[in-house]
N, C-alpha and C positions, 0 to 999 in steps of 0.2 A: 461743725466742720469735721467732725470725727465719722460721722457717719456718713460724709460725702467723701472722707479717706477710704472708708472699708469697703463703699459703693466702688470707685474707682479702680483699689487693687482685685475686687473681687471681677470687675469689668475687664481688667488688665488682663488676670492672671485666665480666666475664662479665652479670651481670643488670643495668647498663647497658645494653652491646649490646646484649642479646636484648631490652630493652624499648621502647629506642628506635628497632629497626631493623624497624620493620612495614611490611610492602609495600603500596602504595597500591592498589587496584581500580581498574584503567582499565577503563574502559566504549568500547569501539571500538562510534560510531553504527553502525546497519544501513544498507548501500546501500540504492536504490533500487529494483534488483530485487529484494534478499531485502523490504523492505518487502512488496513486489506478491506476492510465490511466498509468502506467510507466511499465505494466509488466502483463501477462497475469497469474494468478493465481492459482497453483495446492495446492493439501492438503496435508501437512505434517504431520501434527497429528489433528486427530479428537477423541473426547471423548464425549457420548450421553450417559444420563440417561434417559430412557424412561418406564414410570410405574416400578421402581426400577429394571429395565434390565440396567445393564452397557454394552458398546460397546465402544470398540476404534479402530484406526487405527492409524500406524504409517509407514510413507514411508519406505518401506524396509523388514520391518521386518515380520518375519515367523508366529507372536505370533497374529494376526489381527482377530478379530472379527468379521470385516465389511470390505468390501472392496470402498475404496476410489479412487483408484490408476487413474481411469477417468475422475475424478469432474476437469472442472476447468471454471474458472470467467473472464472474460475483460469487462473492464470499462472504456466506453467512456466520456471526458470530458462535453459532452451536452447529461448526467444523463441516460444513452442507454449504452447495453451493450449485451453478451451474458453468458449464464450457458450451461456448458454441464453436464449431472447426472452422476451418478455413474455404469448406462449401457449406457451411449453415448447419449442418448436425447438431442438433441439442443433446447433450448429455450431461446426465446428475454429475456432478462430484463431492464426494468427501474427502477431507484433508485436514491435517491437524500437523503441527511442530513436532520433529522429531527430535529434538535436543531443547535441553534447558536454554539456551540461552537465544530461543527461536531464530537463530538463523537457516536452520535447515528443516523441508518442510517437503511431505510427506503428501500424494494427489492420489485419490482413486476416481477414472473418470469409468461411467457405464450409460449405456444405450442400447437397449431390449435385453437378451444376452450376450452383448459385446464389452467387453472393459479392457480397460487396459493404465498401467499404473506409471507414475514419473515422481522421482525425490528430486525439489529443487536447492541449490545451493541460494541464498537470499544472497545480496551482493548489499543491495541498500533498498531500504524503502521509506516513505516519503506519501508526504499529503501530495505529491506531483509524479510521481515514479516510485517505479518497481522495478529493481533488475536483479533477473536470477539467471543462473548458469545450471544446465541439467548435461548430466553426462548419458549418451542416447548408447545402445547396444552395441552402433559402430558408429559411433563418432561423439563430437560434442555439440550442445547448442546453450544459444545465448539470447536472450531477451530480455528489451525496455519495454516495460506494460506503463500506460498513460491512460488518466481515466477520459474514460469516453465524456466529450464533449454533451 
């Protein structure tokens, strides 16, 4: 009988442990880079004030101002990437965080000899959006990037 006790609590005290000891799933957030390097980038809605002209576009819709429907952005982890414009121009860009706490973010776009540069304010980013605000020479502009389908 003694050793059908110690068989028992050793049974017992075994499927205790194993039941109670389940490992929790940590979910570690995605940085900010992997957010950007995770999805090739098209424009969902863009809004520009330019010398008090408004202009927007919204994916879809009839009502557009501007036509977006081309732009879009990939963003390579080693700060390299590409832009295509709003008639299909390819151009390299590099860009990198300008402050510690990456919300602000720093674009050099070029094609042959032509470049030309923009610092984005990040607003929020997201495994579904991107919204940043850039302050343009005379005006302001504002965009939601959605990863392309």
């Amino acid at each position: 009988m003694n050793k059908l006790n110690v068989f028992l609590l050793t049974a017992f005290s075994l499927a205790i442990l194993s039941s109670g000891c389940k490992k929790d799933t940590v979910v570690v957030p995605k940085t900010q880079t992997e957010l950007l390097t995770a999805h090739i980038w098209e424009v969902g809605q863009y809004v520009q004030d330019i010398s008090g002209t408004i202009d927007s576009f919204s994916r879809g819709s009839s009502s557009n101002t501007i036509s977006e429907d081309q732009i879009r952005f990939t963003f390579n982890a080693n700060g390299t990437g590409t832009h295509i414009n709003n008639v299909g121009t390819v151009y390299t860009m590099v860009w990198n965080f300008s402050n510690t706490s990456q919300t602000e973010m720093h674009t050099v776009f070029t094609n042959g000899g032509s470049s030309f540069s923009a610092d984005w304010s990040l607003i929020s980013l997201s495994d579904s959006s991107f919204n940043e605000t850039t302050v343009l020479s005379n005006g302001l502009a504002s965009t939601r990037l959605v990863p392309e389908p």
